[in-house]
N, C-alpha and C positions, 0 to 999 in steps of 0.2 A: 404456486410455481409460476413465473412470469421468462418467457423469453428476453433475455437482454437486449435481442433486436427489435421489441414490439417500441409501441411511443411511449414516451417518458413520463413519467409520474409527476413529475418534479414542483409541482404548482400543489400538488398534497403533502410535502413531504420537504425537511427541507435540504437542500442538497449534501451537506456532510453529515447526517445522520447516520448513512452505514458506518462511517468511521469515527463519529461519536458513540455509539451505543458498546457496553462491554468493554470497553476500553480505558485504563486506568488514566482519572484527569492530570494530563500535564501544561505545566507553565507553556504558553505558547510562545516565552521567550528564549525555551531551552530545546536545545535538539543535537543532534547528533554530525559529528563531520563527515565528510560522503566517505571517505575509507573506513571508518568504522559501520556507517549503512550498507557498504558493498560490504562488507566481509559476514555483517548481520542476516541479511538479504541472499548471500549465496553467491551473489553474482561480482562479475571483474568489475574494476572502477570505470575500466571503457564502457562497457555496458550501460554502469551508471550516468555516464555523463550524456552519450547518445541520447540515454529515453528522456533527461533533462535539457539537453537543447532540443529535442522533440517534441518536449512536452508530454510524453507521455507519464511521466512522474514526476513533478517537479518537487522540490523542498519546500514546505509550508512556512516552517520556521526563517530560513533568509534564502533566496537565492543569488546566485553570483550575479554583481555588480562591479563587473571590470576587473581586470587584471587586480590580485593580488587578494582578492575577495576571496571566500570559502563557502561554498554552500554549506548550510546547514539543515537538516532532514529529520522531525518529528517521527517519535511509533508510528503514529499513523503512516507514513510515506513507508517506512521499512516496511510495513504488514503488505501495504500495496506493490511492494517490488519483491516481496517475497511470491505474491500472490499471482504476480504477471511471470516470473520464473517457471513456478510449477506449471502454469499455462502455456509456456516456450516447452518446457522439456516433456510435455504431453505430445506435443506437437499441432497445437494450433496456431494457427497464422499470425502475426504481429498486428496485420488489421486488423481479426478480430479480436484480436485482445484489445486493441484502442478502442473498439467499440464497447467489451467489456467493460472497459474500468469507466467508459465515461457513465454507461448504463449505470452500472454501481452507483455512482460519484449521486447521480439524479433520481435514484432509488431509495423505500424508506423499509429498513428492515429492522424490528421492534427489539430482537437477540439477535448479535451476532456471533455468539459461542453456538447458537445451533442450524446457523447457514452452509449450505455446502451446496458448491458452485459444481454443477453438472454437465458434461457435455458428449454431444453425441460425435463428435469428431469435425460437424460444420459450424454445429451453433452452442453458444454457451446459458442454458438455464441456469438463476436464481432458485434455491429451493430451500425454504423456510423450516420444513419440517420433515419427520420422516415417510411421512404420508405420500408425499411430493417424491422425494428420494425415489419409494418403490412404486409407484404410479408410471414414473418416467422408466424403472429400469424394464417395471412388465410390460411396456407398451414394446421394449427394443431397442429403446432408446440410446440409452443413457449408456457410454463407454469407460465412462471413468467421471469418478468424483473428488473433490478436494474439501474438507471440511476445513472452513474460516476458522474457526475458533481454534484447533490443533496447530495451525498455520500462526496464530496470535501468540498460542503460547512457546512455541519457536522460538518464534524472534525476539521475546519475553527471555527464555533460556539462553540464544543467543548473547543477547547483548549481557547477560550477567555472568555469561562464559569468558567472554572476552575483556573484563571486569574495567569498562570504561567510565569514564565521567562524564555527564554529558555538560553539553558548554551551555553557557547560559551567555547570551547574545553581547550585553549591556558590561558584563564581566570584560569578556575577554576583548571585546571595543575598547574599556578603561585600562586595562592591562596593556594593549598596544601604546595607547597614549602617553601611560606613563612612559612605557619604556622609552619613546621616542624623546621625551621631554627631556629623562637622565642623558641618551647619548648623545 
């Protein structure tokens, strides 16, 4: 179990690994448009847009490039906006969750179907295994837990709830083109 506030691992490990690991490989030229991520995610498209000109989430797959652009938003981002959500409706701070996700981001966790992000209401634990889990909750710690992998399969059900296509970058760039060349 690693506090997310301690120093960073990051030179062991290498930075997108939490969100490589477990996670079904996708084209990094397909992803998803931010109203279908906010509706995956839980959250309003304001939401979404704030924590992407924050930075606090941005779209891997393309981000907005001026007027008339569309972000586009990889599993991966939806798992992390679902994951800073549940973190909001806990009631932890918006700080600390920036500190969270970048800990994450710089962290190397081997499964992430058996991660569960623990916190005692100040600080948010990393906790690998169940070992960690009840360590942290017999010491008094631990106020609530959120298990990544349940969270994964979410937004997994999510998005085939919502029975969308996801866009593939290159596509709908040439689909623009053309159209614009017929009118």
């Amino acid at each position: 179990m690693s506090e997310l506030n301690s120093q960073s691992e990051a030179s062991r490990y290498g930075l997108d690994l939490l969100f490589t690991d477990g996670l079904p490989e996708l084209d990094e030229h397909t992803g998803y448009r931010g109203a279908v991520a906010a509706r995956a995610a839980g959250i309003s498209y304001r939401q979404l847009d704030y924590w992407a000109r924050t930075e606090l989430v941005q779209p891997t797959v393309r981000g907005a490039a001026g007027s008339g652009s569309q972000r586009l938003y990889g599993f991966r981002d939806i798992l992390v906006l679902k994951l800073v959500k549940r973190l909001l409706d806990t009631g932890i701070s918006l700080q600390q969750i920036r500190t969270a996700v970048n800990q994450l981001r710089e962290s190397g966790v081997s499964d992430l179907a058996q991660t569960t992000l623990m916190s005692d209401g100040a600080s948010v634990y990393l906790c690998t295994s169940n070992d960690e889990v009840i360590d942290l909750v017999s010491r008094g710690q631990g106020v609530f837990g959120i298990a990544v992998g349940k969270v994964l399969r979410e937004v997994e059900s999510s998005l085939v709830e919502l029975d969308v296509q996801a866009v593939d970058q290159a596509d709908e760039l040439a689909q623009r083109r053309t159209s614009r060349k017929i009118s």
